[in-house]
Backbone as numpy.savetxt, mean C-alpha at the origin, in Angstrom:
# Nx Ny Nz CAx CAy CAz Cx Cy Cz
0.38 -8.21 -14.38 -0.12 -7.00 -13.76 0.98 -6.45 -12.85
1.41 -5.56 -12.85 2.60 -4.69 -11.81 1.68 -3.33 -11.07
1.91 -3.51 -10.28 1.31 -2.42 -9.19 2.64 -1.08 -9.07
1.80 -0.15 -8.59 2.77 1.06 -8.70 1.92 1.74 -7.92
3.15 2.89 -7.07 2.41 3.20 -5.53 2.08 5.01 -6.27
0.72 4.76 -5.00 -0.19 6.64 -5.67 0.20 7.37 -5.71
1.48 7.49 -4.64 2.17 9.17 -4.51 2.99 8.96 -6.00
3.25 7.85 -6.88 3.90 8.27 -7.98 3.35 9.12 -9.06
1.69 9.15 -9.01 1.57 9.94 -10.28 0.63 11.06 -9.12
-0.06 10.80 -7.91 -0.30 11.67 -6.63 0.52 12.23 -5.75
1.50 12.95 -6.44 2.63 13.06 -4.67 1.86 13.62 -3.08
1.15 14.74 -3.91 0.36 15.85 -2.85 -0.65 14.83 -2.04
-1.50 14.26 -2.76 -2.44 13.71 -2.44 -1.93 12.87 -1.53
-1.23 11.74 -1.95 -0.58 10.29 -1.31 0.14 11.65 0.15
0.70 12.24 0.05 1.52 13.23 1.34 0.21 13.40 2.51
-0.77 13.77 1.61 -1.81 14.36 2.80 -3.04 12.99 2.99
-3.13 12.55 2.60 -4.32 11.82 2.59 -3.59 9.67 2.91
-2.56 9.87 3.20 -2.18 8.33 3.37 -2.16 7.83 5.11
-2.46 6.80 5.19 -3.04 6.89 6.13 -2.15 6.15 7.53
-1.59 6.54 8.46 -0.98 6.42 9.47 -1.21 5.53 10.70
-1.22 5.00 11.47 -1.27 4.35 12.97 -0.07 4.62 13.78
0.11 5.29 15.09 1.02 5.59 15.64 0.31 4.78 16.94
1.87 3.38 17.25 1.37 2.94 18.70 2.71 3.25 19.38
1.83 3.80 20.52 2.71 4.17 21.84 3.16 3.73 22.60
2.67 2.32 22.83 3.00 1.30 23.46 2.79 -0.06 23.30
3.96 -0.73 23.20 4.05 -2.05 22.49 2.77 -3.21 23.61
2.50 -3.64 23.36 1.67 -4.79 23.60 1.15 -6.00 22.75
0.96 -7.04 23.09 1.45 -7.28 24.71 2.60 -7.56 24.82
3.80 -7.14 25.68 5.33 -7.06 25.82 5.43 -8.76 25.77
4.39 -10.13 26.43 5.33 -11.00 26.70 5.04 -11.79 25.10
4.65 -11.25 24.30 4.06 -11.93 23.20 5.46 -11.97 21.82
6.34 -12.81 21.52 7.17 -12.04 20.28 6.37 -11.63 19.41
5.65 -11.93 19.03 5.23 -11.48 17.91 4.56 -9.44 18.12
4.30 -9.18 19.17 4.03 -8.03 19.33 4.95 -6.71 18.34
3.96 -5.67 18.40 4.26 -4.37 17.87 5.19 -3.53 18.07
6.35 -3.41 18.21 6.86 -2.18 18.44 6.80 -1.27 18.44
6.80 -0.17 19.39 6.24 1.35 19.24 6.97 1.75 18.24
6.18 2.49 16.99 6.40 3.01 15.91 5.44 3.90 15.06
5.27 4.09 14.17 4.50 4.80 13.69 4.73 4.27 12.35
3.45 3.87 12.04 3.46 2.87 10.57 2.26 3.30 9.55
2.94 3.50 8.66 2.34 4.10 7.25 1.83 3.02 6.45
0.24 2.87 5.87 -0.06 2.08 5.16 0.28 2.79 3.35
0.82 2.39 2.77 1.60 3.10 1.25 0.72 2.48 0.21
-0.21 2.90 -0.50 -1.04 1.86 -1.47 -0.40 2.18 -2.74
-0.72 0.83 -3.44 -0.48 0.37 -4.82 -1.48 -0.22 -5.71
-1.32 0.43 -6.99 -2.75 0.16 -8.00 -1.82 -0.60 -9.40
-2.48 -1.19 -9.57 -2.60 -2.20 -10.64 -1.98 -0.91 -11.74
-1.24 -1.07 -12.95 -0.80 0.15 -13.96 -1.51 -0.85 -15.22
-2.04 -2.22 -15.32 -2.41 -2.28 -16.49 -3.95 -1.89 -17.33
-3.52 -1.27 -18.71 -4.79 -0.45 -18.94 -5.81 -1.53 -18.98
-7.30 -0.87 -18.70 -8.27 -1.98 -19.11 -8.65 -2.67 -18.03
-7.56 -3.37 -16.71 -7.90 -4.05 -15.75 -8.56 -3.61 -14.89
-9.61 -4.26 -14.36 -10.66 -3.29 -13.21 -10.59 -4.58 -12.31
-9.59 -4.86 -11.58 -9.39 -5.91 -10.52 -9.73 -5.31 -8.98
-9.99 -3.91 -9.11 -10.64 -3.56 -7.42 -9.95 -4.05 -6.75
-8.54 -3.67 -6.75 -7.90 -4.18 -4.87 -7.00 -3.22 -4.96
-5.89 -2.89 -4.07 -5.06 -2.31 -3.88 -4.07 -3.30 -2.94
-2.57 -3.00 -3.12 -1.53 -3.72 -2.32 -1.40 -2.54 -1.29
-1.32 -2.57 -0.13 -0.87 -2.49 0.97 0.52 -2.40 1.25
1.61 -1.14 1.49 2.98 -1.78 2.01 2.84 -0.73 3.14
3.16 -1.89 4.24 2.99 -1.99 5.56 4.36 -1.03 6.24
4.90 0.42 6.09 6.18 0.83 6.25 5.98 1.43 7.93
7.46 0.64 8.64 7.50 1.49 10.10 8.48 2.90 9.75
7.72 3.96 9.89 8.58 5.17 9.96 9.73 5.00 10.55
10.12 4.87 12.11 11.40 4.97 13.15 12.54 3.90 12.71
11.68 2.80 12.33 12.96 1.81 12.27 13.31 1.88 10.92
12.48 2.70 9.32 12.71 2.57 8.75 12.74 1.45 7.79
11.40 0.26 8.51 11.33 -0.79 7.04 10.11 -1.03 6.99
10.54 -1.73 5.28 8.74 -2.34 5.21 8.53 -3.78 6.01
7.88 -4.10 6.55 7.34 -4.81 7.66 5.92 -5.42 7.11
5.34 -5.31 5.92 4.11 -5.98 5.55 3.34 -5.57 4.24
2.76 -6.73 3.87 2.70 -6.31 2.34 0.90 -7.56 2.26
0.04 -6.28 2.19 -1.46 -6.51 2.59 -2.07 -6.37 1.10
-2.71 -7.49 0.85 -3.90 -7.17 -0.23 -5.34 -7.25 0.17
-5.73 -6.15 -0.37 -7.30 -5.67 0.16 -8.04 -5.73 -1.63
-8.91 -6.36 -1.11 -10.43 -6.20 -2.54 -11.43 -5.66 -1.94
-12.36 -4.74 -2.70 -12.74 -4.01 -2.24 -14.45 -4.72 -2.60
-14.68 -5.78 -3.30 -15.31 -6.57 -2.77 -15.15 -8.16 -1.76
-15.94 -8.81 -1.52 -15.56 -10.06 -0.86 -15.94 -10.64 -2.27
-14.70 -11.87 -2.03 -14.67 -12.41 -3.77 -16.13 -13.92 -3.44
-16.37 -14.53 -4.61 -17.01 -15.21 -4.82 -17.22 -16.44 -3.94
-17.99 -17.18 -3.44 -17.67 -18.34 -2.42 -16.64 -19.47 -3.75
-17.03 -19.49 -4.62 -15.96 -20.33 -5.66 -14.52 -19.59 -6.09
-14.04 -18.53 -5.52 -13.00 -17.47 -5.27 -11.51 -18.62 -5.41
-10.78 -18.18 -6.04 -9.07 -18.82 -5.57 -8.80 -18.82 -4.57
-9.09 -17.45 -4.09 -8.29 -16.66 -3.05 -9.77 -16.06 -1.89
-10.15 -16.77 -1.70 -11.80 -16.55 -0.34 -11.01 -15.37 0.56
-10.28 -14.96 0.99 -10.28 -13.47 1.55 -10.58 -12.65 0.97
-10.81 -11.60 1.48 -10.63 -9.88 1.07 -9.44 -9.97 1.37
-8.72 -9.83 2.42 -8.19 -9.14 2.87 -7.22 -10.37 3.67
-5.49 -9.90 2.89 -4.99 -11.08 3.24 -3.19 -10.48 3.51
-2.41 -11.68 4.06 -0.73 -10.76 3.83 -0.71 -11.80 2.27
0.04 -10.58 1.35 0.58 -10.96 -0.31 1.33 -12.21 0.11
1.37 -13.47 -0.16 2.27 -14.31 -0.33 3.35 -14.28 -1.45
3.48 -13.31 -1.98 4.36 -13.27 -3.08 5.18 -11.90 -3.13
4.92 -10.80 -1.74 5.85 -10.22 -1.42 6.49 -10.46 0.14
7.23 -9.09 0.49 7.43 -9.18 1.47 6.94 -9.34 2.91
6.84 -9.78 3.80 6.44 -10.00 4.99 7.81 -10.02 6.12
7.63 -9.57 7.60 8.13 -9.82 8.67 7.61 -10.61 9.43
7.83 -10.66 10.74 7.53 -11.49 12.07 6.23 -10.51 12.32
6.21 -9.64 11.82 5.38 -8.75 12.66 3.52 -8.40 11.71
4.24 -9.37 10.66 2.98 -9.26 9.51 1.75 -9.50 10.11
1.26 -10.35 10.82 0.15 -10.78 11.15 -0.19 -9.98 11.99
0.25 -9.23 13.19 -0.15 -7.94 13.86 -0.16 -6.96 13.07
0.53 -6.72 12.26 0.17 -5.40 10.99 -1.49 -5.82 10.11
-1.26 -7.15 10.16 -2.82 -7.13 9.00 -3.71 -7.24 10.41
-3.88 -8.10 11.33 -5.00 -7.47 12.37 -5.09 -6.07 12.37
-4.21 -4.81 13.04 -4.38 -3.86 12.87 -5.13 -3.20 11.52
-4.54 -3.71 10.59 -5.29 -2.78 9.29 -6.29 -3.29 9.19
-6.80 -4.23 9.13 -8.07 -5.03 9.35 -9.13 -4.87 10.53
-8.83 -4.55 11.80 -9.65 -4.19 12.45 -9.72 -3.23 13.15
-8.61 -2.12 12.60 -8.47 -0.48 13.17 -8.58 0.27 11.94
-7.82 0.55 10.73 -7.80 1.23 9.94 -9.17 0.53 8.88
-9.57 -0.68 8.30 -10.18 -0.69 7.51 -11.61 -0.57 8.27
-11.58 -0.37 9.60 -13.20 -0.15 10.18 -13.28 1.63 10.38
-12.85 1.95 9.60 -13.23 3.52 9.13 -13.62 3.29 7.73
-15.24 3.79 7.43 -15.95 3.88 6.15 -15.25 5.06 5.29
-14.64 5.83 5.68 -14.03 7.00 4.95 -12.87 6.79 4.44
-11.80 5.61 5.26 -10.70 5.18 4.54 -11.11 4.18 3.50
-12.35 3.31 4.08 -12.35 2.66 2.60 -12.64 3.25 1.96
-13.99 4.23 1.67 -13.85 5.33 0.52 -12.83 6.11 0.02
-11.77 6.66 0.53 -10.48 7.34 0.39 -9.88 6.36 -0.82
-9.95 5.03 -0.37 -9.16 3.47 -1.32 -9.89 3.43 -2.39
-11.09 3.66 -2.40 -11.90 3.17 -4.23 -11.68 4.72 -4.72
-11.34 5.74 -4.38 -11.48 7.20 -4.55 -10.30 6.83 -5.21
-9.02 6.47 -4.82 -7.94 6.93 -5.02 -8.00 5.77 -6.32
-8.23 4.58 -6.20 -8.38 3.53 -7.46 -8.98 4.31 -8.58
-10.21 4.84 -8.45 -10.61 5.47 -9.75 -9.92 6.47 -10.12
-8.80 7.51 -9.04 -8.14 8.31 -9.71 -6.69 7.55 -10.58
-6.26 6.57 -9.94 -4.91 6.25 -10.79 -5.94 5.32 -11.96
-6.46 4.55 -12.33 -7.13 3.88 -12.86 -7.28 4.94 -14.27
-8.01 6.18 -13.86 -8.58 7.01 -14.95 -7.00 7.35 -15.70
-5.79 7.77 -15.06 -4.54 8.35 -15.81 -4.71 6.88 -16.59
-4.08 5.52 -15.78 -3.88 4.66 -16.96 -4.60 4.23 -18.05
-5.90 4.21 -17.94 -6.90 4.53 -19.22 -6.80 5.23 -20.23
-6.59 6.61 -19.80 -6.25 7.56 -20.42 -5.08 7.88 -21.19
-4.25 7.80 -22.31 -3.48 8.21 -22.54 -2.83 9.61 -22.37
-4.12 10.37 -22.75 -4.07 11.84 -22.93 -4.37 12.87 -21.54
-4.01 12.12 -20.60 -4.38 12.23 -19.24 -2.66 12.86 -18.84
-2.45 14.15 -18.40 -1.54 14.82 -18.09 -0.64 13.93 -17.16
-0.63 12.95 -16.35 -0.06 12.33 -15.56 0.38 10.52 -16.54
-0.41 10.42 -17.20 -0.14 9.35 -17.68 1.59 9.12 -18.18
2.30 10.11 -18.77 3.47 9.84 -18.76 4.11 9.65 -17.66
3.56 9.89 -16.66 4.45 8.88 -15.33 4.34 7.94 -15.35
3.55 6.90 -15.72 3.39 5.76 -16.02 4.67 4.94 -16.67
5.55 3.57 -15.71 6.03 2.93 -15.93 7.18 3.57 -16.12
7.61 4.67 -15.83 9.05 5.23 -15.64 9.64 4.69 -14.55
11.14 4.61 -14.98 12.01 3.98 -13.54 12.27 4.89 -12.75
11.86 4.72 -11.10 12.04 5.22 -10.55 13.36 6.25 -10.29
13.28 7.46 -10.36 14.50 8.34 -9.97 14.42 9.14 -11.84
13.96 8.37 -12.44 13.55 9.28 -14.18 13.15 10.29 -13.95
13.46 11.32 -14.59 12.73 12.58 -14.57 11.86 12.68 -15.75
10.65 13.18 -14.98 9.43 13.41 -15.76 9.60 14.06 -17.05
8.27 15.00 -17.28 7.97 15.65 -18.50 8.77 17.47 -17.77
8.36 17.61 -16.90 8.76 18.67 -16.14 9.90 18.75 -15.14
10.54 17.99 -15.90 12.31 18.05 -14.95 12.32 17.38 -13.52
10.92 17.40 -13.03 11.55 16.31 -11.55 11.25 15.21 -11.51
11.86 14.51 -10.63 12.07 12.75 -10.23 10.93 12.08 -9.38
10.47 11.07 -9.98 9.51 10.49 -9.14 9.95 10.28 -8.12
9.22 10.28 -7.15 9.80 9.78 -5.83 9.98 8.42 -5.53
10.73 8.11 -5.38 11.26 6.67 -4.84 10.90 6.38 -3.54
10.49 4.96 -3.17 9.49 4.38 -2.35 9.89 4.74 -1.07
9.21 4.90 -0.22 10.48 4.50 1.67 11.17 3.78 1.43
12.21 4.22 2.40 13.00 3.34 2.68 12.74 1.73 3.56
13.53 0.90 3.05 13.05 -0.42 3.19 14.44 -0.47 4.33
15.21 -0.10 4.41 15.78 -0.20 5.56 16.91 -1.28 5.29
17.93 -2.15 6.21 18.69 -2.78 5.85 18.21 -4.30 5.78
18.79 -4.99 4.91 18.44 -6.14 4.26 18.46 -7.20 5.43
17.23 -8.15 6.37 17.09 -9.17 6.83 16.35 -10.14 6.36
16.39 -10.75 6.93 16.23 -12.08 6.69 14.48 -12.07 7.28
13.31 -12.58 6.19 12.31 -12.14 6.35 11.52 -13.60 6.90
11.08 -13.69 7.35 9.88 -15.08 7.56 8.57 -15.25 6.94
């Protein structure tokens, strides 16, 4: 299964409707692990294989100012089974990226952004819209599907390529 982010076959949509946290002030200062004032974009990603109805979306956790990704969140949009692999909803991806700062990024999305009923609706809204192109063959957007980033479409322009991830450290 490979995930692929909404503004690729949504640019407009993913532009206006993605969802933001701007903190103004870091707290708590004596804590390392604390927030840096930034302004951080949650970037979602949907599953591209046809047929799969896995209900989650990946999460990439991007700080606007400093310019990186900083956290990489998987959300299901049910709570899985008590006999589940994986007993969260809502967890940091162990199989992508993470910072120092991951675990204050998933509290935050977890108990600021996902306690708005309208963003979770916004998340199954936006699943059934990329979901329906990859189903669809004959679905006007579906040829964006699985192009390398910077390809130009059917109509001469370039998908957009992800934020910037910023310069290469050393991640924990």
């Amino acid at each position: 299964m490979a995930m692929m982010r909404f503004g690729s076959l949504f640019p407009e949509v993913a532009e206006r409707e993605t969802r933001t946290a701007k903190l103004f002030k870091a707290l708590p200062t004596d804590d390392p692990g604390h927030l840096p004032v930034d302004e951080y974009g949650f970037d979602e990603l949907y599953c591209d294989e046809p047929g799969c109805d896995c209900r989650r979306v990946i999460i990439n956790v991007l700080a606007r100012h400093a310019g990186e990704h900083l956290a990489t969140i998987s959300y299901a949009f049910e709570k899985p089974a008590e006999d589940a692999l994986v007993p969260e909803q809502t967890f940091l991806d162990p199989l992508n990226r993470q910072s120092r700062w991951a675990p204050a990024l998933l509290d935050l999305f977890t108990n600021v952004v996902l306690a708005d009923p309208e963003y979770r609706q916004r998340l199954m809204r936006h699943y059934r819209m990329f979901k329906n192109v990859v189903d669809d063959a004959a679905h006007p957007a579906h040829r964006l599907l699985r192009l390398p980033e910077g390809a130009p479409s059917a109509r001469g322009r370039s998908i957009p390529p992800p934020p910037p991830r910023g310069k290469r450290k050393k991640w924990r």
